[in-house]
N, C-alpha and C positions, 0 to 999 in steps of 0.2 A: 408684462415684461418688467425687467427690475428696474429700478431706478438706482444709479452709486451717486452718494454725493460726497465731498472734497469740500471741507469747511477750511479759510482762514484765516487767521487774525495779524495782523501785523500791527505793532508798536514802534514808531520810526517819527524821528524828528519832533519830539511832543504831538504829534496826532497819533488817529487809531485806526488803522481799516479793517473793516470786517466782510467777507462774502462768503458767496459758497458756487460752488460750479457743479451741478445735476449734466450726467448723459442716463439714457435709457436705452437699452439696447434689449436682444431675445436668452443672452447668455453670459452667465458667470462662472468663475473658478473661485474658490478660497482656502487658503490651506493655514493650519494652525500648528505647531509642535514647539516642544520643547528639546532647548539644546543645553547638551553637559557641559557642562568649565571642560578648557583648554587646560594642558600642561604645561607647567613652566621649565625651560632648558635656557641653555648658554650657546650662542653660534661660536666654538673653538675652532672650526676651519670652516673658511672661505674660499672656495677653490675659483668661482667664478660668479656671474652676477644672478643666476640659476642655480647653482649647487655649492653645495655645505653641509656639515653636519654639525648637528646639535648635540649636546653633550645633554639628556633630561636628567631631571629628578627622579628617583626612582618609584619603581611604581606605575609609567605615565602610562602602560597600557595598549600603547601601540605596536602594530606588525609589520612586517614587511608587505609590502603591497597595499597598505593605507592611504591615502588620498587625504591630504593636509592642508588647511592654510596656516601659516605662519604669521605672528604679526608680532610687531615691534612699536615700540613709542612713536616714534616716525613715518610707519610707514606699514603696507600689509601685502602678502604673495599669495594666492589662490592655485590650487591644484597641484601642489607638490607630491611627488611621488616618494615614500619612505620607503627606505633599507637599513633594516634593525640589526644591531647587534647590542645586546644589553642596554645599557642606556645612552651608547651613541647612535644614532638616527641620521644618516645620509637622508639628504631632501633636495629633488635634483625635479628641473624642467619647470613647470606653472609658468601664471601670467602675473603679471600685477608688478608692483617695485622693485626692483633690483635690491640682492639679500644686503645686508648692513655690513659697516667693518665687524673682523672678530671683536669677541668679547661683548658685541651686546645679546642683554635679555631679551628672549623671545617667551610668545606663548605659541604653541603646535598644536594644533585642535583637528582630531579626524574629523572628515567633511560627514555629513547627514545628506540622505538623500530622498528627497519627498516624490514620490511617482506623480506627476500630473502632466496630462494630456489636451495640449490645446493646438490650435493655431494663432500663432503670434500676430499675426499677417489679419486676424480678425479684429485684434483687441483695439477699444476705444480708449481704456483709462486701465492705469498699471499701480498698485502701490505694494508696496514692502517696508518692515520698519521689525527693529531685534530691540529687547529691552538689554541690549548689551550691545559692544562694539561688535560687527561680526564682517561676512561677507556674503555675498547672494550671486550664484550665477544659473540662469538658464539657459540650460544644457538638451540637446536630441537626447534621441531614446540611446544613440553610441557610444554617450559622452561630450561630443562635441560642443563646445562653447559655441550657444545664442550670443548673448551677454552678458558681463559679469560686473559686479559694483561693490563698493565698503562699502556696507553701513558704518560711517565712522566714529558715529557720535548715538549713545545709547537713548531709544524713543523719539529716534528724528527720524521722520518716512522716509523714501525715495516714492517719487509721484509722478507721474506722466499722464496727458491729456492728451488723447491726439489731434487736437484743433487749436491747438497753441503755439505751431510755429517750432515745435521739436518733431523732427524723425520719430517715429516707431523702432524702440530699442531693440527689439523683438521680432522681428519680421526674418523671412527665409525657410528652412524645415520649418514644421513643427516642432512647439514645445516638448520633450518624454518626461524631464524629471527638472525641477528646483532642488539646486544644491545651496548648504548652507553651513554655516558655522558660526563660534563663539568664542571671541578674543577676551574673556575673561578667564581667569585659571580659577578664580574662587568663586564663582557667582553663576546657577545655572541661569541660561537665555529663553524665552518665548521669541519666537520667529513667526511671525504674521504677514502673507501675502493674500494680496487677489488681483483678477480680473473682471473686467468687462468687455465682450465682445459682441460683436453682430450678427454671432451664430449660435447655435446649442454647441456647446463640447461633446 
């Protein structure tokens, strides 16, 4: 059966802690890809704390009917629905932060979508981590939002143990697909997740 181990170090107060936390279970997932830079645009209408359109760069590549996260200096929107017209881009409905006043810079990044198949409701340890700012949600096979999180800081995990006094982020349907994206406009992303579970997938 495999063994996942979760190494880490901490530097606090002039000491140094170091551990590691092993589970073993019958079953894992892992998934690797690379994600393209986001486009950069301007939010010029704000119509409400879910819809606005962005005025992009030309170029940026997106259609109507794309699936976006949006992200800003402050703050980041997950699962935006895009309506193109040249380079204005209506972006209406998602989850995540309420859009920003007009005038600020955004990046607008089509979402990617990794096909994988588990059961959440099995999993023992959860990690995800983007070598860029991004955002991760698991989604059914419908679409429906699992759970969804910022990566917000580039090579910081997101980690879950589940014998540590946190809920199972994950639990309910099954897993169909990890979605993800990259809040960079210039810099492509590696997107790295896995599981461990107490079953074969």
């Amino acid at each position: 059966m495999p063994t996942i181990r979760l190494s880490t170090t901490v530097s606090i107060g002039g000491v140094s802690i170091s551990g590691r936390t092993d589970r073993t279970a019958e079953g894992q997932v892992g998934q690797q890809v690379s994600l393209a830079a986001g486009k950069t645009g301007t939010l010029t209408t704000r119509t409400d704390n879910d819809t606005g359109v962005a005025t992009m760069t030309a170029g940026h590549g997106l259609t109507t009917g794309d699936k976006c996260d949006v992200f800003w200096a402050t703050g980041a929107r997950y699962g935006m629905a895009a309506t193109v017209a040249t380079n204005a881009v209506t972006l209406d409905a998602g989850g995540g932060d309420n859009l920003p006043t007009t005038s600020t810079a955004l990046v607008v990044c089509k979402e990617t979508v990794i096909t994988s198949v588990f059961d959440g409701d099995t999993a023992l340890m959860l990690a995800a981590m983007s070598t860029q700012r991004g955002y991760v949600q698991f989604q059914e096979s419908d679409n429906t939002v699992i759970f969804a999180t910022e990566l917000g800081t580039a090579n910081e995990p997101f980690t879950w143990v589940y014998d540590q006094g946190i809920a199972n982020p994950i639990t309910g349907d099954p897993v169909g697909q990890i979605v993800v994206s990259n809040a960079s406009s210039t810099t492509a992303a590696t997107f790295t997740v896995g599981a461990l579970l107490d079953t074969v997938p």
